[in-house]
C-alpha positions as CSV (number, residue, x, y, z in Angstrom):
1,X,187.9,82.2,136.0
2,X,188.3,85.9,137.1
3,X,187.7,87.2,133.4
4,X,185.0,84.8,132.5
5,X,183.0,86.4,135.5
6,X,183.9,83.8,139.1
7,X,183.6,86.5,141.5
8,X,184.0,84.6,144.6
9,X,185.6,81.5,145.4
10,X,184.6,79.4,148.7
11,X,187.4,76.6,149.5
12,X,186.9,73.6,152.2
13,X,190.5,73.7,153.8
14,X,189.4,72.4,157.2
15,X,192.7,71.8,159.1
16,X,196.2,73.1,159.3
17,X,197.6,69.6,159.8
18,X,198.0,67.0,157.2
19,X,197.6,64.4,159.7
20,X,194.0,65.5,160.2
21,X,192.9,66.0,156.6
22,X,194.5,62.1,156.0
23,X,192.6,61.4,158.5
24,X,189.4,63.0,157.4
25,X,190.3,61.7,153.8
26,X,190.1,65.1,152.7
27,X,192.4,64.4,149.4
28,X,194.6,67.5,150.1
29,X,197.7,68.6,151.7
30,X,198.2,71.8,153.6
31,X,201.1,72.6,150.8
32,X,198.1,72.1,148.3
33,X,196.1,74.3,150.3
34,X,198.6,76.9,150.6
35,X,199.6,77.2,146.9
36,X,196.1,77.5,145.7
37,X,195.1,80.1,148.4
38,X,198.5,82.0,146.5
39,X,197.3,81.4,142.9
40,X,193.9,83.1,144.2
41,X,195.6,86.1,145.7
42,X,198.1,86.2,142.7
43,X,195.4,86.9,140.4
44,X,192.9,88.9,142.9
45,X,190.1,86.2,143.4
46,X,188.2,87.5,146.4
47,X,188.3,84.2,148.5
48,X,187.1,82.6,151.7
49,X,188.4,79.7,154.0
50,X,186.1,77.2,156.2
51,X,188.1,75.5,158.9
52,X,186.7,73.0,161.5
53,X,187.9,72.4,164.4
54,X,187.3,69.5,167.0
55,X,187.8,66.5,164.9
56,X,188.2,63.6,166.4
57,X,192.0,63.2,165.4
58,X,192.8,66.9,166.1
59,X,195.7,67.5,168.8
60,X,196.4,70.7,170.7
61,X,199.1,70.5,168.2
62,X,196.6,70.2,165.3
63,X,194.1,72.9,166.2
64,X,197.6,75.4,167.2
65,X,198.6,74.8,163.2
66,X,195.2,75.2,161.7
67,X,195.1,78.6,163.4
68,X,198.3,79.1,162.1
69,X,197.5,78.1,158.8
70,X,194.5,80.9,158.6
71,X,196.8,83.2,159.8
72,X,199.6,82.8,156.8
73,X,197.1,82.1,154.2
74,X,195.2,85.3,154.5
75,X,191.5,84.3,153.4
76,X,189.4,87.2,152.6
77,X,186.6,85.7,154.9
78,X,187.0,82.8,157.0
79,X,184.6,80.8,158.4
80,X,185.2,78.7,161.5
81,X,183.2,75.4,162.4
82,X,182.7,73.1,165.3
83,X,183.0,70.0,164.2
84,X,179.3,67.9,164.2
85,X,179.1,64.6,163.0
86,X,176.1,63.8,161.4
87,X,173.9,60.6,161.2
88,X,174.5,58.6,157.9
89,X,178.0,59.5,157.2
90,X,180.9,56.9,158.4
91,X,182.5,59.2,161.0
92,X,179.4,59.6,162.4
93,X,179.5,55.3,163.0
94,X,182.6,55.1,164.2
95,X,181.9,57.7,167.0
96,X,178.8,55.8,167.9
97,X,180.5,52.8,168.2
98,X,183.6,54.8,170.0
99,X,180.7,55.4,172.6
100,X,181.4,59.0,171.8
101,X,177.4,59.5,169.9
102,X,174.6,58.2,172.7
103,X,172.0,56.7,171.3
104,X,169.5,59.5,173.1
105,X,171.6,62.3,171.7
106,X,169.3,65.9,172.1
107,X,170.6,66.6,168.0
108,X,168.7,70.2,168.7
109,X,171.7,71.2,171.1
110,X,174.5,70.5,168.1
111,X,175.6,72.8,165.3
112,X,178.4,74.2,163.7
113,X,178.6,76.8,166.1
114,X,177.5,74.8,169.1
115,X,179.9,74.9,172.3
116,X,178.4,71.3,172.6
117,X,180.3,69.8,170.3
118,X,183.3,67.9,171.9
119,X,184.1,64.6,169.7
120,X,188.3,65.5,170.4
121,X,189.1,63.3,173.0
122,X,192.9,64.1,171.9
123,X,191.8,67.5,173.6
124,X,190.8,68.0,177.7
125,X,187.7,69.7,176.9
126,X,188.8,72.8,178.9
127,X,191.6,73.2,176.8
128,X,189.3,72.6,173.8
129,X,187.0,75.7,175.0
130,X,190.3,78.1,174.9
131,X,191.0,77.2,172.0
132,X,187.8,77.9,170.7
């Protein structure tokens, strides 16, 4: 890909837990993610990582290996996201009928990068905040 011109590469790794990306039925393993971040830096593929965290599966324990995970894989650029479940997808209807999406939800507070988001109940909020 290198030679026929792929100058950048952007992968959707997401967690550092394989519990989490079952979960999220991401179709990966964090050994999967880990030997294709080393066949990028093998052959020089400038590269970058997007993690989420707050899912509503994620652990301390979870969050604590995805950071770890960013940390051994080495991404070029990594790009970290709050966790935001949108209307219309099915993680967005199980939260609502967790209770944990209101009905009257303000939508214009919530983003990637909001400190709004909390949908990991796994997680005293608090906590969650640090680890942010």
């Amino acid at each position: 890909m290198k030679r026929a011109g792929c100058n950048h590469i952007r992968v959707g790794i997401e967690s550092g837990s394989d519990k989490v990306l079952k979960a999220t039925k991401k179709g990966l393993t964090v050994e999967q993610m880990r030997a294709g971040a080393n066949v990028l830096r093998r052959h020089g593929v400038y590269w970058s990582a997007y993690f989420m965290l707050g899912l509503p599966s994620e652990t301390e324990e979870d969050v604590l290996a995805t950071i770890k995970l960013m940390q051994e894989i080495k991404p070029d650029y990594c790009t970290l996201s709050i966790f935001t479940p949108y209307p219309g997808t099915e993680i967005f209807d199980e939260l609502r009928q967790q209770g944990m999406v209101a009905e009257d939800m303000d939508w214009s507070r919530f983003s990637h990068a909001s400190p709004h988001n909390y949908f990991a109940p796994h997680i005293p909020r608090k906590r969650f905040e640090e680890l942010l």
